[in-house]
C-alpha positions as CSV (number, residue, x, y, z in Angstrom):
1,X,0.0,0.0,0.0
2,X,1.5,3.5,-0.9
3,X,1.0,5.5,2.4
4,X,2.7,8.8,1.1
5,X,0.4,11.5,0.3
6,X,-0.8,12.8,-3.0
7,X,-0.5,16.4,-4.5
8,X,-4.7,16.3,-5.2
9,X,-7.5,13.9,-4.4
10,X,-10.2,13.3,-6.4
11,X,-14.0,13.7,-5.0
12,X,-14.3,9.9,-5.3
13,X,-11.3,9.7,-3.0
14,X,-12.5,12.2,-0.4
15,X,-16.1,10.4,-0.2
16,X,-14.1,7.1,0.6
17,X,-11.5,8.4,3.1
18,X,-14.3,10.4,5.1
19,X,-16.5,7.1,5.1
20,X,-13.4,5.2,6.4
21,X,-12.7,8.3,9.0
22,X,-16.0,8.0,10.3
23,X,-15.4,4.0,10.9
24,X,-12.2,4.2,12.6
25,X,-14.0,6.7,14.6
26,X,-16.8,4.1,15.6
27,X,-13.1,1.7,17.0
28,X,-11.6,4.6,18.5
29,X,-15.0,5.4,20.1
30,X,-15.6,1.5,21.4
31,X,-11.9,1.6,22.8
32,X,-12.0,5.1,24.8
33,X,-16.0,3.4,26.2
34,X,-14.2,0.3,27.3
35,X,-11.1,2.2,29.2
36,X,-12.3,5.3,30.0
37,X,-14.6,7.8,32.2
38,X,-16.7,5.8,34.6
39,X,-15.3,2.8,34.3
40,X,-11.3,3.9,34.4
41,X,-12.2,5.9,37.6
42,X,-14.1,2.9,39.1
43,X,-11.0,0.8,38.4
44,X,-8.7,3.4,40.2
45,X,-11.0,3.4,43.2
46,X,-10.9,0.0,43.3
47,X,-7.2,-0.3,43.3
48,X,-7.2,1.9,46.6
49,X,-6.8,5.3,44.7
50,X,-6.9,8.5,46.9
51,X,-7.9,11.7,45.2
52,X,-4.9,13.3,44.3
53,X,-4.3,10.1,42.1
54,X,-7.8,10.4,40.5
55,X,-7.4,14.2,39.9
56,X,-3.6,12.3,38.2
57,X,-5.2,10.3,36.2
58,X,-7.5,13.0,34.9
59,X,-4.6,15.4,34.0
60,X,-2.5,12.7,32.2
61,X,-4.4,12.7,28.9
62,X,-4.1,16.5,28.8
63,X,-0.5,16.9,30.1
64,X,0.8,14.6,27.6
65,X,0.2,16.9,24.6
66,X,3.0,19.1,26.0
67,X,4.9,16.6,23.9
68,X,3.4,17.5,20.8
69,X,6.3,19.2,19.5
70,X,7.4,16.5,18.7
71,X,4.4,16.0,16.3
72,X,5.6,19.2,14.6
73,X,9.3,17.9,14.1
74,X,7.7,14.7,12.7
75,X,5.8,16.2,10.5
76,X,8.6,18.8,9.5
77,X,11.1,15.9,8.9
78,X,9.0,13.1,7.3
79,X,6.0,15.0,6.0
80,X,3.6,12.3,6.3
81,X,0.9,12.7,8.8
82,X,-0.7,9.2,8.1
83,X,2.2,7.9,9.3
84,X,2.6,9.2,12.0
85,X,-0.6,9.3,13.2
86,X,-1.0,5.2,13.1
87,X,2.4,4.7,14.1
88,X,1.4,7.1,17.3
89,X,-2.0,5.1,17.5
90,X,-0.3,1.8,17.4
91,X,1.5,2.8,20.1
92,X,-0.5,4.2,22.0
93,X,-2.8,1.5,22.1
94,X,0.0,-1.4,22.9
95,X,0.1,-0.3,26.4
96,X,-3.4,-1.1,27.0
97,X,-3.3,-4.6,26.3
98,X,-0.6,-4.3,28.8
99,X,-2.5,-2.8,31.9
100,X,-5.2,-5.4,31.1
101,X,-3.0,-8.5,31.3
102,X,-0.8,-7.4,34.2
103,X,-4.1,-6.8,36.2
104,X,-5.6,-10.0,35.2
105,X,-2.2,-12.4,35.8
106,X,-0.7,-10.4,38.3
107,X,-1.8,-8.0,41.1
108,X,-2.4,-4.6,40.0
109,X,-1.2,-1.5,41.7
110,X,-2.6,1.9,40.9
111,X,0.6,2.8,40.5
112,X,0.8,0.3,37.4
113,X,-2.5,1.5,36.1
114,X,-1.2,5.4,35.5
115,X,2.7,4.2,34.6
116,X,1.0,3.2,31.5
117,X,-1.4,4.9,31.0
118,X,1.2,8.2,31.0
119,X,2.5,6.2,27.3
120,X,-1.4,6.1,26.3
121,X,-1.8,9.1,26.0
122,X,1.2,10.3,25.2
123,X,1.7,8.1,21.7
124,X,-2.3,9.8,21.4
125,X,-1.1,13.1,21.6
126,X,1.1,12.6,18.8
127,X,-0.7,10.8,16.5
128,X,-3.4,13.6,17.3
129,X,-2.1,16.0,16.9
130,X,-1.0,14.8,13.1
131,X,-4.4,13.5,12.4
132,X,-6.1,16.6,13.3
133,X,-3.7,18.3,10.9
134,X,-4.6,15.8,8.3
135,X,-8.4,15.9,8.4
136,X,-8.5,19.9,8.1
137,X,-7.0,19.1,4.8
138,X,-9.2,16.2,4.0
139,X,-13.1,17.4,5.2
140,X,-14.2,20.5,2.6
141,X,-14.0,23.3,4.9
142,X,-17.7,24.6,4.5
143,X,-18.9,21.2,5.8
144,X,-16.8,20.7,9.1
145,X,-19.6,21.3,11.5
146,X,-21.7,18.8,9.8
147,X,-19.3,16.7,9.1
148,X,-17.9,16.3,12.2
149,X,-21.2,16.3,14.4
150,X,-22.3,13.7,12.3
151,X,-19.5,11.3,12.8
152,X,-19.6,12.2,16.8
153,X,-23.2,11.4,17.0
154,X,-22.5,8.0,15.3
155,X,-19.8,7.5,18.2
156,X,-22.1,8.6,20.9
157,X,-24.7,6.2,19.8
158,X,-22.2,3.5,19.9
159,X,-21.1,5.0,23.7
160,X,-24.4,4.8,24.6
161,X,-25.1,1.3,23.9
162,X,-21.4,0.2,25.1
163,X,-21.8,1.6,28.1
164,X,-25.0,0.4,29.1
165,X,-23.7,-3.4,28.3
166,X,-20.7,-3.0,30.3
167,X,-22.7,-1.0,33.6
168,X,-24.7,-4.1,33.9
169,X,-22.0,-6.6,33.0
170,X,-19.7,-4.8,36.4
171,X,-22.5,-4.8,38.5
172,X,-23.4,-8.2,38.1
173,X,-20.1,-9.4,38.8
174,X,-20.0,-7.3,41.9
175,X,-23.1,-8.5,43.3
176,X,-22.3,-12.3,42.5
177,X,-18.9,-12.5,41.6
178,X,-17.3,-9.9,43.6
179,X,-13.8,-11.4,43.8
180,X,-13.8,-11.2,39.8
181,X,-14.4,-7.6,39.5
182,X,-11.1,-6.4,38.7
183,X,-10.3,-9.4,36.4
184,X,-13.3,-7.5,34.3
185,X,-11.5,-4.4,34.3
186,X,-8.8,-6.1,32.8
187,X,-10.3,-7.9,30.3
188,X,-12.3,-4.5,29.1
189,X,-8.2,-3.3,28.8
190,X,-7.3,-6.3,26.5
191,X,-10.6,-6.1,24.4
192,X,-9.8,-1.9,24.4
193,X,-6.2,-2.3,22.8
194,X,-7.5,-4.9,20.2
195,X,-10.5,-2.8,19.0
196,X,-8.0,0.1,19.1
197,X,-4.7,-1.7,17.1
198,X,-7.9,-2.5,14.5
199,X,-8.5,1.0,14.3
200,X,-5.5,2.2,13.3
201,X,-5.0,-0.4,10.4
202,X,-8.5,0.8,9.2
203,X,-7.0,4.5,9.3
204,X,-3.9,3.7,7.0
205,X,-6.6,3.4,4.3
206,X,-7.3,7.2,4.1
207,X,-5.8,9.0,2.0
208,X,-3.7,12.2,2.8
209,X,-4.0,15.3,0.9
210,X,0.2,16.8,-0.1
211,X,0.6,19.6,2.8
212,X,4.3,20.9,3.5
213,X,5.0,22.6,6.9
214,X,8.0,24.9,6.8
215,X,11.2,23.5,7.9
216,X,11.7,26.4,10.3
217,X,13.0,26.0,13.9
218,X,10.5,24.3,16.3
219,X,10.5,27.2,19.0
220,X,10.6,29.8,16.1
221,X,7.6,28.0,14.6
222,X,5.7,27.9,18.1
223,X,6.5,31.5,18.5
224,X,4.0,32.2,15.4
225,X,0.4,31.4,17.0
226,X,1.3,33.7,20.0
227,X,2.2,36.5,17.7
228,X,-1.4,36.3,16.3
229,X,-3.5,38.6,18.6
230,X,-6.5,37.1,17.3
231,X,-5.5,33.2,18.3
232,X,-4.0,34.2,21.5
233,X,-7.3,35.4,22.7
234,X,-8.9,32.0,22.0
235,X,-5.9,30.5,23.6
236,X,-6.5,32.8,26.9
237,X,-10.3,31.9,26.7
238,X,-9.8,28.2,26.1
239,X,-6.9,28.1,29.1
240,X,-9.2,29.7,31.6
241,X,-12.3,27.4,30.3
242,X,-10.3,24.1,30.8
243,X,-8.9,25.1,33.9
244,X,-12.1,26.1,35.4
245,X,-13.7,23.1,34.6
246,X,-11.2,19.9,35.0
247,X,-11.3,21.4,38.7
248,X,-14.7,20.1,38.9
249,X,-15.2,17.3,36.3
250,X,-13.0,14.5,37.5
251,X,-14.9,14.5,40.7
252,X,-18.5,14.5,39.5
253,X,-17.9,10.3,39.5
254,X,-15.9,9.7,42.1
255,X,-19.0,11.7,43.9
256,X,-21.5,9.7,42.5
257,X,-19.5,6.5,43.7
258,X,-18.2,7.1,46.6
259,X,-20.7,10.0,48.7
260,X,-23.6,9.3,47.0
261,X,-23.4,5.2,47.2
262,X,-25.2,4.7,43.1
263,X,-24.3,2.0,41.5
264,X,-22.7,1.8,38.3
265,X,-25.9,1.3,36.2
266,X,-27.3,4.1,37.7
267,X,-23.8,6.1,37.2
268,X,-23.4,5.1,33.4
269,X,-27.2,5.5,32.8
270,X,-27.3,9.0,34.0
271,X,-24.2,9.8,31.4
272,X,-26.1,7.6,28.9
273,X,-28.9,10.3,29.6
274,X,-26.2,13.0,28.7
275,X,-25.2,11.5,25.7
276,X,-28.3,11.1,23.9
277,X,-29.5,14.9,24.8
278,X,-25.8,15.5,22.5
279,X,-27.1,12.9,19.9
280,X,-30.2,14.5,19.5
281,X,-28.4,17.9,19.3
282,X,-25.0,18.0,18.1
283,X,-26.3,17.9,14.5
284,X,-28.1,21.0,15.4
285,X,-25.4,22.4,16.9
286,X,-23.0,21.5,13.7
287,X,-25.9,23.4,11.1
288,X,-25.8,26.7,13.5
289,X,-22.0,26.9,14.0
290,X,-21.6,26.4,9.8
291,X,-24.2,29.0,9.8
292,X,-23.2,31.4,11.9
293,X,-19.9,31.2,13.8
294,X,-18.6,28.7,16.5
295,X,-17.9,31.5,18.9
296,X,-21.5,32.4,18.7
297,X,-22.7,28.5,20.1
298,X,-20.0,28.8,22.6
299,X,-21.6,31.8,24.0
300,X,-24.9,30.3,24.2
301,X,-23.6,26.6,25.2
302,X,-21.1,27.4,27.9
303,X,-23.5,29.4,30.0
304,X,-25.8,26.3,30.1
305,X,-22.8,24.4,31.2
306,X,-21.9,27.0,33.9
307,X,-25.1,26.4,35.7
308,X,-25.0,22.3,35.6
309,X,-22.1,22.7,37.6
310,X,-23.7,24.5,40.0
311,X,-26.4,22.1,40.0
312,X,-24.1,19.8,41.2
313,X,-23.6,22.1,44.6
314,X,-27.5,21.0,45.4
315,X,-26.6,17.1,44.8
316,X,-27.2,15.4,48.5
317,X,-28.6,17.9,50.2
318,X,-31.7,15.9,50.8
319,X,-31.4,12.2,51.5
320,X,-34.0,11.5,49.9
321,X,-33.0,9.3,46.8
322,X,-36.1,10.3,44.5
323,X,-35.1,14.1,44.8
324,X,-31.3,13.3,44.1
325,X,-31.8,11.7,41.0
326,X,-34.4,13.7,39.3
327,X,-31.6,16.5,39.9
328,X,-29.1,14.8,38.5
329,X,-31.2,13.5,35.3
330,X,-31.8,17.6,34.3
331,X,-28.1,18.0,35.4
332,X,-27.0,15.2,32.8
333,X,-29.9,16.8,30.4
334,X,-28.7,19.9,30.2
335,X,-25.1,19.1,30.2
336,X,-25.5,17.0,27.5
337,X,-27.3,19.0,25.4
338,X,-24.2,21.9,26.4
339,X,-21.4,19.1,25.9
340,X,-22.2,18.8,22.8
341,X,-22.1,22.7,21.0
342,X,-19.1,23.4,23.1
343,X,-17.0,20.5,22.1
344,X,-17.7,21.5,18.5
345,X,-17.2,24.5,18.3
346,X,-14.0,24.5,20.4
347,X,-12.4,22.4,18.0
348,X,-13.8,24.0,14.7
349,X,-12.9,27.7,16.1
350,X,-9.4,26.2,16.5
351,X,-9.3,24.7,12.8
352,X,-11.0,27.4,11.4
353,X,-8.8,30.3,13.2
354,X,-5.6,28.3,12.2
355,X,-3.8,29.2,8.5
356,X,-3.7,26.2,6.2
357,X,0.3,26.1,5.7
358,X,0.8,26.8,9.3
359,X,-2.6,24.7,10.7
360,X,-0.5,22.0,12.6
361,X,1.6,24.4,14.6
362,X,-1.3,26.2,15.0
363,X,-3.3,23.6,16.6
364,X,0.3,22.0,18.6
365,X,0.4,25.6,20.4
366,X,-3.6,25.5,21.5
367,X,-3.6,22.0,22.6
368,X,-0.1,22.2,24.9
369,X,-1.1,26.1,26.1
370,X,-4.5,24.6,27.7
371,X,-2.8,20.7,28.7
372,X,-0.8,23.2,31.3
373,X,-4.1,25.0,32.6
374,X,-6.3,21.3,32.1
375,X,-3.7,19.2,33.7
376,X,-2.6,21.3,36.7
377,X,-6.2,21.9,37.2
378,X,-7.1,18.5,38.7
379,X,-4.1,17.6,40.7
380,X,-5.4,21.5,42.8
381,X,-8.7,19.6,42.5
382,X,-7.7,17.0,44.3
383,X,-5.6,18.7,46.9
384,X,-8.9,21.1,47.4
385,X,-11.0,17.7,48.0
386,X,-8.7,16.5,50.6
387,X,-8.6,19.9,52.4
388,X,-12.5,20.6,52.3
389,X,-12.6,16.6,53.3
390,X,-13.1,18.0,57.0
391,X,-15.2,21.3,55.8
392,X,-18.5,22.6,55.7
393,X,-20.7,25.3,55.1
394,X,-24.8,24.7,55.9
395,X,-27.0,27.3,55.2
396,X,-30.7,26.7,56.2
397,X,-34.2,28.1,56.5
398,X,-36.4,27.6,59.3
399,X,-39.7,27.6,59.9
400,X,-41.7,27.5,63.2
401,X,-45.2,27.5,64.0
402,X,-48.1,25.8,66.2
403,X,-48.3,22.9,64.0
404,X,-45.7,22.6,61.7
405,X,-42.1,22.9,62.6
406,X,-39.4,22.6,60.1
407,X,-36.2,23.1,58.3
408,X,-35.5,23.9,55.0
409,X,-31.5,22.8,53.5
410,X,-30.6,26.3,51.2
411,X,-27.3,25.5,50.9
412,X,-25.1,22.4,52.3
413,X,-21.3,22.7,51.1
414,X,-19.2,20.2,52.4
415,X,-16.1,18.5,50.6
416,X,-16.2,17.8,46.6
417,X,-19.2,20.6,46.7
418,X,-16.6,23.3,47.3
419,X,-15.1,22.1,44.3
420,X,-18.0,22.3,42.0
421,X,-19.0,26.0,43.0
422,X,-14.9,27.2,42.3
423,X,-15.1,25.4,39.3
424,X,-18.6,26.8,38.0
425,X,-17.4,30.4,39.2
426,X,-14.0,30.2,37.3
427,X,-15.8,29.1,34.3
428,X,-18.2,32.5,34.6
429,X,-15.6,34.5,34.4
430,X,-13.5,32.4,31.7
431,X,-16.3,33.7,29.4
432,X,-15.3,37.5,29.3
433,X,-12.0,36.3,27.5
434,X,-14.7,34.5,24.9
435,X,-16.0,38.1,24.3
436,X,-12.4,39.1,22.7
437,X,-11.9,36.3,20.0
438,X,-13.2,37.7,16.4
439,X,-14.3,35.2,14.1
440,X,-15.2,35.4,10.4
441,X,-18.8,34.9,10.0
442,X,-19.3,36.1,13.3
443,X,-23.2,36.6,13.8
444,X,-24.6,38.6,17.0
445,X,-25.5,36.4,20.1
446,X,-29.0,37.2,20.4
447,X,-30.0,37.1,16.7
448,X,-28.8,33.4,16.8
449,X,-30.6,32.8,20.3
450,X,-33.9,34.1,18.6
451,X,-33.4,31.9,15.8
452,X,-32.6,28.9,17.9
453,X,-35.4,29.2,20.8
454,X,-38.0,29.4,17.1
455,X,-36.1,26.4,16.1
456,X,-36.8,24.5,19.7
457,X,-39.8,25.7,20.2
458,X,-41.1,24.2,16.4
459,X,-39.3,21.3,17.4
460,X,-39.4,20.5,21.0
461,X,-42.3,22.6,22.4
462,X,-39.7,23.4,25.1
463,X,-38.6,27.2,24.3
464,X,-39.2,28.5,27.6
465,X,-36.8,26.8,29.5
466,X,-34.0,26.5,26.9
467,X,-34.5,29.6,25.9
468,X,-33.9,31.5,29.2
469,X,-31.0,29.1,30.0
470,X,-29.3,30.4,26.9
471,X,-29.7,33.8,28.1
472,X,-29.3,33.7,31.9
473,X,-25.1,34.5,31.7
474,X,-25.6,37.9,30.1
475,X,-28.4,39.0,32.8
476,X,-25.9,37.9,35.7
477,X,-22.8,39.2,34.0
478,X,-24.4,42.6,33.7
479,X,-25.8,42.7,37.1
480,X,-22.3,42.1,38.0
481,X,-20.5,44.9,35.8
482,X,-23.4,47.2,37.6
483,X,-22.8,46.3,40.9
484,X,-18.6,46.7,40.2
485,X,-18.7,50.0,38.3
C-alpha cells in the first residue's frame, strides 16, 4: 500500500477516506468506552486510589500533549501525517493490552495502572495531533460542522449502547462474583487495545492530501500562533475554560460512587442520559455553527454548562433518593445538550482560526497552552477535595409555628461541593475572555438565540426553559458589571 500522500485527491477519494474516518471513529470510540470515564475511575477506586491520584489520572491525557512538539518535528522531517498518526495510534494502544494482562495475571497497583497509561496518552497526543492536521486538509471546509457532528453522533450512539452493556455486566459481577471484578477491568483493557490496534490499520486506508510545513525552527515555529492577537485570545479563553472546569469534572464520578453510594448502572445511565440529549443535538449544533460562527454557540452553550455545575452544589442535600436523582437527570440533560455545542465548536474555532500552511503548529500551540491549565487543574482539584474533606458550610431556612415545625437545606457545602461551586465560578468569568476572539462569520449572540429558541420551540415545544437558560449568563454578567462599576 502506498501511504505517502498525494498532490490532489479526487471527489471519489475524499467520499471514501471520510467514510473510512467515520469508521475508525466508531473503533476509536468502542476503545475510549471500554477504558475510559466511569469505568477507568471505578478501576482506580478499586485499586485503593486517593484523590490526588484520581485528579492524576484526569490530567494525564491533557499533560501529555506538551509533547506535541514533537508531532511538529515529525511532520517537518517526514511530512507524512498518516504515518505518524497510526504509528502514534499503534503505540498508544500497545500499552493497553498491557494494563489489562498485568491486572488479570498479576496484582495490579494503581501505580501500574497510570505508569501506563502516562504512554497512552502520550503516543495519542502525537498521533493527534498529526491526524487533526490531516483531516483539516481532508473534510471541505464549508462542511466541518456537519461533518464532524455527524461522525460524533455515530460515536455517541455506539457509547451509549457500550456503556449500558458493560454498567450491567460490572454490576453483576459485583453483586455475585465480587472477587472477579477487577479481572473484568482487565479484560475491558485487553478487548480496548485490540479494537484500538484494529482502528489504526482501518485509518492507514485514508488517503492524505500533499501539505508541506516549513522546515523552520520548532521554538521559532511555536513563536508564530502567539504572535497572532487574534488566536492568542482563543488560547486565553480556552486556558481559563479548561482550567475552570477539570477542577470540577474528575470529581462528579468519584462523587456519585463514593458519597452518594449509586451503582454503576445508575452512574453510566445518568451519562447515557447526557449522551443522547448530545445525539439529539449536536447535528443542530454543527448546522448553526456552519451558519453562523462557532464563537457564537459557545456563548450560548457554555453558560448552560456553567449552571450544571452548580447544580451539582445541590446534589445530596436531601437524603432522599427520588429528589437526588431527578436533579441529577436535568443536570446530565442539560449538560448534555451543552457538551455537545461546546466540544464542537471548540475544535472547529481552533481549525477554522488556524492558517492552512501553518494549521499543525497552530493547533500544537492551542492543545499544549490549555494541557498546562487542564492538567494542573485536577491535581489542585484534588488537593482542594482532601482539604474541604473536614469542611463545611450549611446554610438553612427555618420555619416555626403551632403545627408545623421545620427546616428547610438552602445551601449544604461540604467536601467535593466546594469544588464544584470554584469550578462553576471560574468558568463565569472564563467567558469575558470569549467576548475578545473575532471570528469570520461572526453573527450577534442574540440574533442566533432568537433563531434557535423558534427552532426549539417548532421542534421540541420546550422554548421557555432552553431559551432562558441560553440567556441567563448575560443577565448575571451585567448585574455584576453594575454592581462593580
Amino acid at each position: 500500500m502506498n501511504v505517502r500522500p498525494k498532490k490532489s485527491l479526487s471527489e471519489g477519494e475524499v467520499q471514501a477516506g471520510l467514510k473510512l474516518v467515520v469508521t475508525e471513529g466508531l473503533a476509536t470510540e468502542a476503545m475510549t468506552t471500554l477504558i475510559g470515564g466511569a469505568f477507568l475511575v471505578a478501576m482506580a477506586l478499586l485499586l485503593g486510589a486517593n484523590n490526588l491520584q484520581i485528579g492524576l489520572l484526569a490530567a494525564l491525557p491533557t499533560f501529555t500533549n506538551i509533547f506535541q512538539l514533537l508531532s511538529i518535528w515529525l511532520v517537518q522531517r517526514y511530512n507524512n501525517r498518516r504515518v505518524i498518526s497510526v504509528t502514534g495510534s499503534l503505540l498508544a494502544r500497545l500499552p493497553l493490552v498491557v494494563i489489562g494482562c498485568l491486572s488479570f495475571f498479576a496484582s495490579g497497583s494503581i501505580q501500574v495502572l497510570i505508569f501506563f497509561l502516562f504512554f497512552y496518552y502520550l503516543f495519542a497526543s502525537i498521533a493527534g495531533l498529526s491526524w487533526n492536521a490531516w483531516m483539516k486538509d481532508l473534510v471541505p471546509g464549508n462542511r466541518l460542522g456537519a461533518y464532524f457532528s455527524r461522525r460524533s453522533s455515530y460515536m455517541q450512539t455506539l457509547n451509549v449502547v457500550l456503556s449500558l452493556c458493560l454498567a450491567f455486566l460490572i454490576d453483576y459481577m459485583k453483586d455475585h462474583y465480587p472477587a472477579y471484578e477487577l479481572a473484568t477491568y482487565s479484560v475491558m483493557f485487553i478487548t480496548a487495545g485490540v479494537i484500538g490496534i484494529g482502528g489504526a490499520f482501518i485509518l492507514v486506508r485514508v488517503p492524505e492530501p500533499e501539505s508541506l510545513l516549513a522546515r523552520e525552527n520548532i521554538f521559532l515555529l511555536f513563536k508564530r500562533p502567539l504572535q497572532d492577537a487574534n488566536f492568542r485570545k482563543l488560547l486565553m479563553f480556552n486556558s481559563a475554560w479548561v482550567f475552570a472546569l477539570n477542577i470540577a469534572i474528575p470529581f462528579f464520578t468519584v462523587y456519585m460512587l463514593k458519597h452518594l453510594g449509586l451503582s454503576m448502572t445508575y452512574v453510566i445511565g445518568l451519562t447515557v442520559v447526557s449522551q443522547l440529549c448530545s445525539i439529539l443535538t449536536i447535528r443542530m449544533w454543527g448546522r448553526f455553527s456552519d451558519r453562523y460562527s462557532n464563537k457564537t454557540i459557545l456563548a450560548i452553550a457554555a453558560p448552560v454548562y456553567i449552571l450544571c455545575i452548580i447544580g451539582w452544589c445541590f446534589v445530596g442535600i436531601y437524603s432522599k433518593f427520588l429528589a437526588n436523582m431527578i436533579l441529577l437527570v436535568l443536570i446530565h440533560i442539560f449538560t448534555g445538550v451543552a457538551t455537545a455545542g461546546i466540544n464542537l465548536s471548540l475544535t472547529n474555532i481552533g481549525l477554522k482560526l488556524a492558517p492552512n500552511e501553518h494549521a499543525i503548529v497552530y493547533l500544537s500551540t492551542k492543545n499544549i497552552i490549555t494541557a498546562v491549565f487542564s492538567s494542573v487543574a485536577p491535581l489542585i482539584g484534588g488537593i482542594l477535595a482532601d482539604y474541604f474533606a473536614d469542611r463545611s458550610l450549611v446554610i438553612n431556612a427555618a420555619w416555626a409555628g403551632p403545627k408545623l415545625n421545620k427546616v428547610f437545606h438552602l445551601v449544604s457545602l461540604h467536601d467535593m461541593n466546594f469544588l464544584f461551586l470554584i469550578g462553576a465560578g471560574l468558568a463565569f468569568f472564563s467567558l469575558e475572555f470569549l467576548l475578545r476572539v473575532k471570528e469570520v462569520g461572526e453573527v450577534e449572540k442574540d440574533i442566533v438565540v432568537r433563531i434557535m429558541r423558534s427552532s426549539i420551540k417548532n421542534n421540541l415545544k420546550e422554548n421557555f426553559l432552553i431559551g432562558n437558560l441560553i440567556s441567563w449568563h448575560d443577565q448575571l454578567w451585567g448585574l455584576f458589571k453594575k454592581k462593580s462599576h
